[in-house]
C-alpha positions as CSV (number, residue, x, y, z in Angstrom):
1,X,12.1,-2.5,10.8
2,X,11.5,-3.0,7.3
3,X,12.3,-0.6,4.3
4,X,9.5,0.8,2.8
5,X,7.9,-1.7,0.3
6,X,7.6,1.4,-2.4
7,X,11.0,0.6,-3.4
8,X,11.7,-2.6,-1.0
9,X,10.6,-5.8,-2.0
10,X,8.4,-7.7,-0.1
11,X,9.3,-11.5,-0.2
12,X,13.0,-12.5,0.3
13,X,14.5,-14.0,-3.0
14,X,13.4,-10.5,-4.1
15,X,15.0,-8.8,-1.8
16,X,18.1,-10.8,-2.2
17,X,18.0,-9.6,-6.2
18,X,17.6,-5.9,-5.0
19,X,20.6,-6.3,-2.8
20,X,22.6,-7.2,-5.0
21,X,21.9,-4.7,-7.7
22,X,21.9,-1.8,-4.8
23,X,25.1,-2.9,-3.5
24,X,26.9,-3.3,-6.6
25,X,25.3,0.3,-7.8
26,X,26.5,1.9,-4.8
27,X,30.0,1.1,-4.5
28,X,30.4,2.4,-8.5
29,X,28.6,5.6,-7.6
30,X,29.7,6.4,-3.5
31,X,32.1,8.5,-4.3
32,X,30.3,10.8,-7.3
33,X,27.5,10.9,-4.4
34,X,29.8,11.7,-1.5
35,X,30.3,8.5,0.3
36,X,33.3,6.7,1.8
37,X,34.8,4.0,0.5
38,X,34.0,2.5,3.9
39,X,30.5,3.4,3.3
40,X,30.4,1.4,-0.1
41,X,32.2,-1.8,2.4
42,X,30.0,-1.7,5.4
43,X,27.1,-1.6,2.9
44,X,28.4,-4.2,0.7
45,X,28.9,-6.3,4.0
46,X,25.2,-5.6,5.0
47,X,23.8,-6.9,1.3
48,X,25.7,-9.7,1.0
49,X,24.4,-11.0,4.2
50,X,20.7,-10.6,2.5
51,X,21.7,-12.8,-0.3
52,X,23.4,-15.4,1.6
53,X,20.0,-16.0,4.2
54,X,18.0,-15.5,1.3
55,X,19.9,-18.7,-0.3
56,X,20.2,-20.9,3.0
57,X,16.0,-20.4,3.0
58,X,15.9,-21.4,-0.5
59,X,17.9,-24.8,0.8
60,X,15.8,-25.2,4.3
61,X,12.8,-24.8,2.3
62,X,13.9,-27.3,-0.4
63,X,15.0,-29.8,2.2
64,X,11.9,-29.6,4.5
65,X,9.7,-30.5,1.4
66,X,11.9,-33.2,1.0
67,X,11.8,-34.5,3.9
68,X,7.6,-34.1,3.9
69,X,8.0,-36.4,0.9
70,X,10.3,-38.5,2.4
71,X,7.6,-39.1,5.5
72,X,4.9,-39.3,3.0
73,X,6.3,-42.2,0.9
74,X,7.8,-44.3,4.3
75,X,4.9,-44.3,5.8
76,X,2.1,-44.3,3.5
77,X,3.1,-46.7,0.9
78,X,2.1,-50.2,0.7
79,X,4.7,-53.2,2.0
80,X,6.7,-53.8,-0.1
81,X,7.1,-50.8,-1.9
82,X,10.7,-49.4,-2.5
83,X,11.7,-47.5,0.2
84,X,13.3,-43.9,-0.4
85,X,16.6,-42.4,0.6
86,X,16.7,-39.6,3.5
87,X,17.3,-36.4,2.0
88,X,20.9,-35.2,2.6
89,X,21.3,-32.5,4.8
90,X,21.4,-29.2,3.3
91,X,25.1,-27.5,2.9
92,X,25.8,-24.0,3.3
93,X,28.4,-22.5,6.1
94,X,26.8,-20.9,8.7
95,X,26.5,-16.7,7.5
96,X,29.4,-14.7,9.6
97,X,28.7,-10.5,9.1
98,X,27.7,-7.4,10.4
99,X,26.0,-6.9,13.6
100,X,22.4,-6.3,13.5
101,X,19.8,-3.7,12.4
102,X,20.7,-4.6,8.7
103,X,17.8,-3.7,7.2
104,X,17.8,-0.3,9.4
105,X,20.7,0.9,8.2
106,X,20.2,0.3,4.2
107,X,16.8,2.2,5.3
108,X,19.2,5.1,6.7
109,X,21.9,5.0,3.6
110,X,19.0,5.2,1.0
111,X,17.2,8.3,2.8
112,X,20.9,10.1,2.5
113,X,21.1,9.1,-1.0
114,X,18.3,10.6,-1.6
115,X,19.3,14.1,-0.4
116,X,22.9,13.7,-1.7
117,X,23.4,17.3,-3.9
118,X,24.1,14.8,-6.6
119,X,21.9,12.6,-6.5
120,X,19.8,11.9,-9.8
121,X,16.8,9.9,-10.7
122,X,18.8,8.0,-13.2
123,X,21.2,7.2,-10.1
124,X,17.9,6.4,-8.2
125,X,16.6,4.3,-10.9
126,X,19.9,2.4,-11.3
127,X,19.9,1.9,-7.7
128,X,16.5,1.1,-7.7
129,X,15.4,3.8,-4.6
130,X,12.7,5.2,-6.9
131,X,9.4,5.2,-4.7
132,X,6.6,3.3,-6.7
133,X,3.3,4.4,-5.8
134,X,0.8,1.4,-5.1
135,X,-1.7,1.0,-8.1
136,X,-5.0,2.8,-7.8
137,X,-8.0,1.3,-8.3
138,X,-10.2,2.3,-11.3
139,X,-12.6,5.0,-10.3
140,X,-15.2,2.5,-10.7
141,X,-13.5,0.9,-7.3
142,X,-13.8,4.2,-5.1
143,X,-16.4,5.1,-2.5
144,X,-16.5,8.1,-0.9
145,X,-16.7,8.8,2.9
146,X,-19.3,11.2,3.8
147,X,-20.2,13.0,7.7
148,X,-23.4,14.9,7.8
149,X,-24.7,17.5,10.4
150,X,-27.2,20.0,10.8
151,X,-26.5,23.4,10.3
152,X,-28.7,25.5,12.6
153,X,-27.9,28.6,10.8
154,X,-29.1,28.1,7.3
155,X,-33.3,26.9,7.6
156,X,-33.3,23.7,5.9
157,X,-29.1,23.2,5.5
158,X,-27.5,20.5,6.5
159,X,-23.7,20.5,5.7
160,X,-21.5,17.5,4.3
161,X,-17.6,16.8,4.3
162,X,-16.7,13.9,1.9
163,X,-13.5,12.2,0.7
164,X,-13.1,12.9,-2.9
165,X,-10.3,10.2,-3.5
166,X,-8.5,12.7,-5.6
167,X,-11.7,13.2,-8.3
168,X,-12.8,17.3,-8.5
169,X,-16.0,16.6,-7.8
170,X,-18.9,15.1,-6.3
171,X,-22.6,14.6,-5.7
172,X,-24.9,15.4,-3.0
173,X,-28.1,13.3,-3.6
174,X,-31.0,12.6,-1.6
175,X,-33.8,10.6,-0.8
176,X,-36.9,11.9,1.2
177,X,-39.5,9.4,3.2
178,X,-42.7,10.2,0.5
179,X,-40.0,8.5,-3.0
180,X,-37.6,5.7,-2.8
181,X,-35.9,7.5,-5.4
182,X,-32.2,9.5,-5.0
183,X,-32.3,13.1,-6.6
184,X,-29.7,15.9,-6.7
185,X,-29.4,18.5,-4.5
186,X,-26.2,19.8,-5.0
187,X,-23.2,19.4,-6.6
188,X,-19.4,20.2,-4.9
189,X,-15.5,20.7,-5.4
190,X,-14.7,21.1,-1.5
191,X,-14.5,18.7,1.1
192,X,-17.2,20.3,3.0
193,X,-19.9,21.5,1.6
194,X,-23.6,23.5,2.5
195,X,-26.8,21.9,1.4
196,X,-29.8,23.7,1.4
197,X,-33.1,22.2,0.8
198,X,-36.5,22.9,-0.2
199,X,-38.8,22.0,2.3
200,X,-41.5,18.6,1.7
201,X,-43.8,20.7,4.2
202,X,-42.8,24.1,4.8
203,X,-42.4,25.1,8.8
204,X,-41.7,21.4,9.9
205,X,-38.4,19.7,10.1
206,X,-37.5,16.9,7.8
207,X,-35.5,13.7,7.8
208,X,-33.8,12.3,4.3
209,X,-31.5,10.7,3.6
210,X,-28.0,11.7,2.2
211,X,-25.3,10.2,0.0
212,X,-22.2,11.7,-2.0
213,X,-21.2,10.0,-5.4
214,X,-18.2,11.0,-7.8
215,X,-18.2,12.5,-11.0
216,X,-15.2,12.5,-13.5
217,X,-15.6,14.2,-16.4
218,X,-18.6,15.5,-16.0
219,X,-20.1,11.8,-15.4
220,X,-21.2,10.0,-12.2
221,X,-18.6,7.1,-11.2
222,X,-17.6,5.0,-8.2
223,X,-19.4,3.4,-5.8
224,X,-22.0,5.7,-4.0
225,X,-21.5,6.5,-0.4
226,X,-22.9,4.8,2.6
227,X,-25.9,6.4,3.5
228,X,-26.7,8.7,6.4
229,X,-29.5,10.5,8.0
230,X,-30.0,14.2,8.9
231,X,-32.7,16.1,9.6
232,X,-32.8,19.7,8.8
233,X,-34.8,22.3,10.5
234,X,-37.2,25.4,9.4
């Protein structure tokens, strides 16, 4: 398992950085949050390993595109050319350390962090736990989601449930068969929702079709829903 990426970095050299920060961190504040010394160690132990694959990739990866180069210029270059030297081998000793589940158990020590009765979000910011919320999209990004059925209890109703994507309100629009144009019917703050319609021809059912779209601020914005059919009934 992997920690979650709201606080976690998601490529290594990254990761490397954070362990070394969140390591360091802890072992000056274990104790003012209720760990063991031996907590601070076995977590130290844990990071350190991080760092130290984190730099034999940097030096695999460097050597490989050496080598790469290497083939390139031995084989491809004309007769005669100079010929290059064979990357050395990369040097690092082989990493020695704590058994695994590494990653697991940071996962564990920053959920009890977390709860510690002194735990702080300065602490959490110096340790960098603090959970980052992915970046919304601009409401000009969101579409809604929208079901539509029949409700055979109000004559003419049909009734909606859309995703509002955290806006207060949305849309109901329609288009009938006789316009190409979409109109208002309704307008809602609840994910589902009653429309009630007035008849093209009154005493025969009707098909339209249905679509939510946002409002903010009193303003249509997003993207407009897919569109659905329902027919409602006299």
């Amino acid at each position: 398992m992997v920690p979650s990426s709201t606080y976690f970095p998601t490529n290594m050299v990254e990761r490397a950085a954070w362990c070394g920060n969140f390591s360091t961190q802890f072992t000056d504040n274990a104790v003012a949050l209720g760990f063991s010394v031996g907590d601070a160690t076995a977590n130290a132990a844990d990071c350190a390993l991080v760092v130290s694959l984190s730099s034999i990739m940097i030096q695999l990866d460097a050597y490989a595109s050496a080598v790469r180069q290497y083939r390139t210029l031995v084989l491809e270059s004309l007769d005669g050319s100079v010929t290059p030297t064979f990357p050395d081998n990369p040097s690092y000793s082989n990493p020695s350390g704590p058994d695994a589940g590494v990653y697991d158990r940071i996962d564990k020590l920053v959920r009890r962090i977390r709860v510690s009765p002194t735990y702080t979000p300065e602490i959490g910011a110096l340790l960098g736990i603090l959970p980052v919320s992915p970046d919304r999209p601009p409401v000009s990004e969101l579409k809604p989601e929208i079901t539509v059925v029949d409700d055979a209890t109000v004559p003419y109703s049909f009734t909606m449930k859309a995703t509002r994507l955290g806006m207060p309100f949305y849309q109901v629009q329609v288009q009938r068969s006789s316009s190409p144009a979409w109109v208002e019917a309704s307008q809602s703050s609840t994910a589902s929702h009653t429309v009630t319609l007035t008849p093209t021809t009154p005493g025969q059912p009707e098909r339209v079709l249905v679509r939510a779209v946002l409002i903010q601020n009193g303003e249509l914005d997003g993207i407009p829903s897919d569109p659905a059919y329902v027919t409602v009934n006299p």
